[in-house]
N, C-alpha and C positions, 0 to 999 in steps of 0.2 A: 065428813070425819067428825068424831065426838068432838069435845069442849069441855073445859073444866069452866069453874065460878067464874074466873077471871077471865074465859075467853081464849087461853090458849088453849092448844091440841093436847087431847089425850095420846097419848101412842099405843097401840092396840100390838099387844104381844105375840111375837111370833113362834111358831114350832121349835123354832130351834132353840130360842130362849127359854122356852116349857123343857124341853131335853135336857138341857142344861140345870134348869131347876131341878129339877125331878132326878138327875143323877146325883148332884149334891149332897139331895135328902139322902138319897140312898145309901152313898158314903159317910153320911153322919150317921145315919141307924145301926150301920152294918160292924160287927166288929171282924176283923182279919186275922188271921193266926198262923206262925210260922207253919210251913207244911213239913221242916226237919228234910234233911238230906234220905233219898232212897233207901231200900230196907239191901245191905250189903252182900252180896253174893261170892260166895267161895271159891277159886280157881281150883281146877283140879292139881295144882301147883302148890297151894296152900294146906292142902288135906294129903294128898300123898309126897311121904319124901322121894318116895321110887321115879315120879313123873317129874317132880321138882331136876331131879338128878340128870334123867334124859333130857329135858327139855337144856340144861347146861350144857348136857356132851353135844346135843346138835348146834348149841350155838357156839359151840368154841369151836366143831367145825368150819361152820361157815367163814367165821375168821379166818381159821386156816386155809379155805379154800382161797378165800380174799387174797391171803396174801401171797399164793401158789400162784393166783391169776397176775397179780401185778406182776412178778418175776419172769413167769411164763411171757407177758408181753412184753417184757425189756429183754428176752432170749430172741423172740421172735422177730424182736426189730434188727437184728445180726443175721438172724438165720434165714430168714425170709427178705434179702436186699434187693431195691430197687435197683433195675439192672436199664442205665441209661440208653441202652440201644433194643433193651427190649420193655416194650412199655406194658407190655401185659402182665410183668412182673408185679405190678405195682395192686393186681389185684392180690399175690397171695400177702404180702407186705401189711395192707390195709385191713385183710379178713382175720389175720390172727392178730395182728397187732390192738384191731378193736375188738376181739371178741376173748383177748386178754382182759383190754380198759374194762368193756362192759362187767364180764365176771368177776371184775375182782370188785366193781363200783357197786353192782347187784347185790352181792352176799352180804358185802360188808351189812350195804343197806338193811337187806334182809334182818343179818345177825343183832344186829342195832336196833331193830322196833320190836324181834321177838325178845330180849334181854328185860327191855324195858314195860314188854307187855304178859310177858310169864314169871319173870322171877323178881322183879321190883317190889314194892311193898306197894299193895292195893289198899288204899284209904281214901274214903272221899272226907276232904276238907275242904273249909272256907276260911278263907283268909284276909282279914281286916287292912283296909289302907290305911298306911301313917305315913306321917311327916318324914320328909328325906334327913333329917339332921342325925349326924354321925355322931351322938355321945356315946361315952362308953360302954354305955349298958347297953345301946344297940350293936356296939362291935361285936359287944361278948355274944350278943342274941346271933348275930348271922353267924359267927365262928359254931355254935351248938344247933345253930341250921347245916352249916357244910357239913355237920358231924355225923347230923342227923343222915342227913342224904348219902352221906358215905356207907353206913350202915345198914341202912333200908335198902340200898342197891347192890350192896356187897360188892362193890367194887374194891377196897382192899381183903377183903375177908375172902371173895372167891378168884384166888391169884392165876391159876389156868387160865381161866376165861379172860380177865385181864389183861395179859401176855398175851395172849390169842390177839385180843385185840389190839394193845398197842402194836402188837408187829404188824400186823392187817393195815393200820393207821400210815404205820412206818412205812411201807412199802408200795402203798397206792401209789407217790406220784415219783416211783424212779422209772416209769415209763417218758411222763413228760421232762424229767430230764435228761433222760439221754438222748430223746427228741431234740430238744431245746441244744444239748450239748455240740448237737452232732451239726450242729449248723455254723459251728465255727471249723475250721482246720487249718492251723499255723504254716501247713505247707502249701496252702491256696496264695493265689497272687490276693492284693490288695483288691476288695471292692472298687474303689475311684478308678482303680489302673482298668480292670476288666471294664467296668462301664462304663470308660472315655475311648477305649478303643473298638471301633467298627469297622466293616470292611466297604466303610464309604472313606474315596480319599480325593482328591486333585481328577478329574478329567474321566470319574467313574459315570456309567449312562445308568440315567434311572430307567426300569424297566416296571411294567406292568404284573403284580402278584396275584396268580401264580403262571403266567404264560412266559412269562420273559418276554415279553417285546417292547422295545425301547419305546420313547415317546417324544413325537414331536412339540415343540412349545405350540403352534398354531392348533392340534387335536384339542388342546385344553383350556373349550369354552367357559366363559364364568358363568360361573355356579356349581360347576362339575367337582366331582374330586375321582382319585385315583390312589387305590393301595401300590404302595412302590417299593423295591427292592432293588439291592444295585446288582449292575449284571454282572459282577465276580462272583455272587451269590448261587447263578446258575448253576457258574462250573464245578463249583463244591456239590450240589446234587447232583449232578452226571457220574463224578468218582463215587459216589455215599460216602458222602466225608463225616466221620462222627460227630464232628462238629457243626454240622449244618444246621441243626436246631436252634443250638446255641448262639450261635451268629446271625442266623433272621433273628431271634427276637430279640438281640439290640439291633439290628437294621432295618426294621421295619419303620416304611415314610407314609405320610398323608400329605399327596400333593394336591391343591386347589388354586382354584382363581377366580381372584376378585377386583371389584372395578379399582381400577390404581387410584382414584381417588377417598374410595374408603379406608386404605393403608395408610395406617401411623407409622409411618417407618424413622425408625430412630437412625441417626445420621452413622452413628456408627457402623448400621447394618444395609446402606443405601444400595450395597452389589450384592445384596444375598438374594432377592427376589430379580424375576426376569416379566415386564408388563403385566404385573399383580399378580405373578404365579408365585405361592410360597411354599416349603417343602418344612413338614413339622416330624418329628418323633410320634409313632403310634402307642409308643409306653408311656403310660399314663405315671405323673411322676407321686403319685399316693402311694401304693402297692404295687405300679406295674401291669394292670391290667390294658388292653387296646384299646385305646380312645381310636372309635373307628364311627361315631354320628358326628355327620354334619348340618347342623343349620344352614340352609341356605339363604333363609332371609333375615339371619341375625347374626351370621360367621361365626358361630359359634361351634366348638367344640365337644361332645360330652361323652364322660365315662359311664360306661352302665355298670359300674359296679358299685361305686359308692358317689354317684351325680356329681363330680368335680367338672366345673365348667372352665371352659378357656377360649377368649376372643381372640379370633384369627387376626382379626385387623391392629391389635395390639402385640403385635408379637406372643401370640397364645399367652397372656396373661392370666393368671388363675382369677375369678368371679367369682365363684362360690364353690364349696365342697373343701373336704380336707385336704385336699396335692398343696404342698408347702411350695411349690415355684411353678414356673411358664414349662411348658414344652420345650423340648431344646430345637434349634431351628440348624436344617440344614442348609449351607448356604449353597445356591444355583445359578447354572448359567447356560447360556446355548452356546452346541458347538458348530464345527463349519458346515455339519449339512444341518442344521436345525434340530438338531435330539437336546434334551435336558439332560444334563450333566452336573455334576454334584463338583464345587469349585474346593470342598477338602471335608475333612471329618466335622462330625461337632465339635464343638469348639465349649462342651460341658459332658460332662457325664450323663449317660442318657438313663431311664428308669428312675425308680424308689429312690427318696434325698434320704433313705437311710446313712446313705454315706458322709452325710454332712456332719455327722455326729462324732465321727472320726476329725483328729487333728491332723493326722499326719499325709494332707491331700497329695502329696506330690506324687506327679506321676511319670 
């Protein structure tokens, strides 16, 4: 390697430091020059009033159709009723009820990008940043900006089309209120009341879902589990009781077993399990959905709908996921020939803690 006078190293220049050079120069040589905003083009909007004119009647259309859609789906949500015994209903209910939403969300959309892309004021500008400070003479600047923009878009000046769309605006979401609405009804019993009461009680047999047949405590080795249903539940299927949907799913059980030594049992609950057999709620208590996986080598419980976990050996305590509490646990017992039998109801409301939100618990 070189050597200067004194013996140290030269450093021998690399490519990329010559790049580097040599771009430098370039930029000192070179002068740059605004290239000016594109050379502007006339809309057929701009040059005829006739097209100007059409292009306004189609979009105060749209509006209107917008807001023919919203209505038409808050008609439809009456006229198209889910019919709880017959479930097929529930396709015509969803088909016009969404293909109101859709149409009326569609046009609007529509009406809204052509407004602003045919009859707005076409200017290309550039606009300098400034400081946020709110003096007066910037107040006055943005107030003759809103005035501006009122103008240029004719929004007061073209009052049809305005009206079109405010009502269009107005009228979008009285679908999802009468949705929304319709999920109350003052002549319903109380939430807590319906969902403390099952048709599990004192000396009822748990049976296997969906066969019916009972279940001895010795069939149920650890690690097993068992979908359970109580067998008054049958005899409501055998008449078609309209009820019977309703009633499995608040009665729907997860029975398993696990070594008695893994069970934390809390003192108060010491006769609700029968030799590490525990019987939980399959309504997951987030939403509702069936908590029906089992972990067999970590007792654990899980929702597939939004992954709320809950450990069996804790009394289904929630571990992770949104569910605000434990599973509610059915207490069990054997009777004189050996079947599992449910020793009374739950002893909390089973399902969604939407109810907790509510003061008036009593049931």
């Amino acid at each position: 390697m070189a050597q200067d006078e004194h013996g140290g190293e030269l450093r021998t220049a690399h490519s990329s430091d010559r790049s580097v050079s040599s771009g430098a120069a370039i930029l000192a040589d070179s002068e740059f020059t605004n290239p000016g905003l594109p050379d502007h083009h006339e809309r057929v909007t701009d040059t005829d009033p006739k097209k100007e004119k059409n292009a306004e009647r189609v979009i105060t259309v749209l509006f209107w159709v917008s807001l023919a859609s919203a209505l038409f789906a808050t008609v439809a949500y009456f006229a198209w009723p889910i019919d709880r015994n017959d479930i097929t209903s529930v396709r015509g209910n969803n088909f016009f009820l969404g293909l109101g939403i859709a149409l009326s969300m569609l046009t609007l959309g529509i009406g809204t990008v052509a407004w602003a892309k045919y009859l707005m004021k076409d200017k290309e500008m550039a606009e300098a940043r400034h400081p946020i400070a709110g003096s007066p003479a910037t107040r006055q600047r943005v107030s003759e900006i809103f005035a501006q923009a009122d103008e240029e878009s004719g929004f007061s000046r073209r009052k049809m089309l305005r009206n079109s769309l405010i009502g269009a605006l107005v009228a979008l979401p009285l679908p999802g209120i009468v949705m929304l609405r319709d999920f109350y009804n003052a002549n319903n019993e109380k939430p807590v009341k319906l969902l403390h009461q099952t048709l599990w009680g004192e000396g009822v047999r748990l049976v296997r879902d969906p066969s019916g047949t009972p279940i001895k405590w010795a069939d149920v080795t650890i690690g097993s589990a068992f979908h359970v249903i109580p067998e008054t539940l049958i005899e409501l299927e055998e008449n078609h009781d309209p009820n019977f949907l309703n009633e499995k799913a608040k009665a729907v059980v997860l029975l398993m077993r696990l070594p008695e030594e893994r069970l934390k049992i809390d003192p108060a609950r010491k006769d609700w399990s029968f030799k590490g057999i525990v019987a939980y709620s399959k309504v997951c208590t987030h939403v509702g959905c069936p908590v029906a996986l089992y972990e067999q080598q970590t007792h654990h419980l899980l929702c597939p709908c939004h992954q709320s976990q809950f450990d069996v050996t804790e009394h289904c305590k929630v571990i992770f996921g949104p569910a605000g509490r434990p599973l509610p646990q059915l207490p069990i017992a054997v009777d004189d020939e050996g079947y599992l039998i449910a020793t009374s109801d739950f002893h909390e409301p089973v399902g969604p803690t939407f109810w907790e939100r509510r003061h008036d618990y009593n049931v």
